[in-house]
Every structure is written in structure tokens, then in C-alpha cells.
N, C-alpha and C positions, 0 to 999 in steps of 0.2 A: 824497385824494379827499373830497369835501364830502359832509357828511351830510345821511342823506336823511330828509323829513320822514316823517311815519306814514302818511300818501298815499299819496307816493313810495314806500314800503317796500312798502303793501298792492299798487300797481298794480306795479310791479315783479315781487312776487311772482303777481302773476297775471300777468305776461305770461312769467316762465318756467316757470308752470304751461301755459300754455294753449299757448304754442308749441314747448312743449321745448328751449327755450335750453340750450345749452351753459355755461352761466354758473349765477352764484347772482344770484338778486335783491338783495346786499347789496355787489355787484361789478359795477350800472350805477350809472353816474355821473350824477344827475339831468341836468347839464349838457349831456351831450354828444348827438350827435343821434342818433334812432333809426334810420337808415334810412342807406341807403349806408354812411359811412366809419365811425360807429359803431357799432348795434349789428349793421350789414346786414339790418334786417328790409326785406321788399316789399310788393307791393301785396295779397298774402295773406293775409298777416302781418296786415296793415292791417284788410283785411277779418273775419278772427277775433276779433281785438284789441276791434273796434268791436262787436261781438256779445254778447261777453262782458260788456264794458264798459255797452254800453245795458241789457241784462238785470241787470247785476249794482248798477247807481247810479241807473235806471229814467226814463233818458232820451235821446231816438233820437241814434243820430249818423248821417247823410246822407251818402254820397257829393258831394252838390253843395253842403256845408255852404260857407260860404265860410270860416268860420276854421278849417278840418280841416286845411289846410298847416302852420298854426302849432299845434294842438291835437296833432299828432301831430309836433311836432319834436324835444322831448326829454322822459325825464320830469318833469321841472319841470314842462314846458307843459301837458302831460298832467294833472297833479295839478292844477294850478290852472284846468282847463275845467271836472275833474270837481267840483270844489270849487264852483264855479260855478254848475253845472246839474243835479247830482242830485238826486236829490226823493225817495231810499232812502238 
């Protein structure tokens, strides 16, 4: 399994904080996708996640963002939006 950066580690660990994953955050695999076949998170999930996340790197994320299909595809992608656009 490919190691995960200090992003990856912190968002990970907040997304098996905030949504109660069955998992450890050191046992998602940046690569694979969040949603359906890997970690099966939804549009809930989704919703939480982006809550957290604006609040917590203090910058909005939009339902009609148009890069939110790929910002939310694995955590890699994840880590490098937030890397991106946080401003905390």
C-alpha cells in the first residue's frame, strides 16, 4: 500500500473521525477511490466531510464547485485541493 503523505494521514484521519469509518486512517490507500467500490462513502458522507473540511483549512467547498467530482475522488485528490486552497 503506498504511503500516505502528512495531508493524507491528517485528512484521512478526519474522515474516520468524523464519519465513523470502520477502518483506521493508516488503512486508506490515497489512491483508491472514495466513493462506491472503495471506501463506499455517499452523498452524506460527502456532505460532512466538506463541512469539516471548510471549517477545518477555511475554505468553502460548494456543491456546484465544478472540480468537487475530482477533489473528492481519492485521498490524494483530496490532499492536494486542500493543499491548494486552504488559507488555515
Amino acid at each position: 500500500m503506498p504511503v500516505q503523505t502528512a495531508l493524507e494521514s491528517e485528512l484521512a484521519g478526519l474522515m474516520v473521525d468524523t464519519l465513523n469509518l470502520e477502518t483506521t486512517a493508516e488503512a486508506i490507500d490515497p489512491s483508491a477511490a472514495l466513493f462506491q467500490e472503495g471506501l463506499g462513502l455517499d452523498s452524506i458522507d460527502l456532505l460532512e466531510l466538506s463541512v469539516v473540511i471548510s471549517k477545518r483549512y477555511g475554505f468553502p467547498i460548494k456543491s456546484d464547485d465544478p472540480d468537487i467530482t475530482r477533489m473528492f475522488s481519492s485521498l490524494a485528490a483530496l490532499a492536494e485541493a486542500v493543499a491548494a486552497r486552504r488559507t488555515t
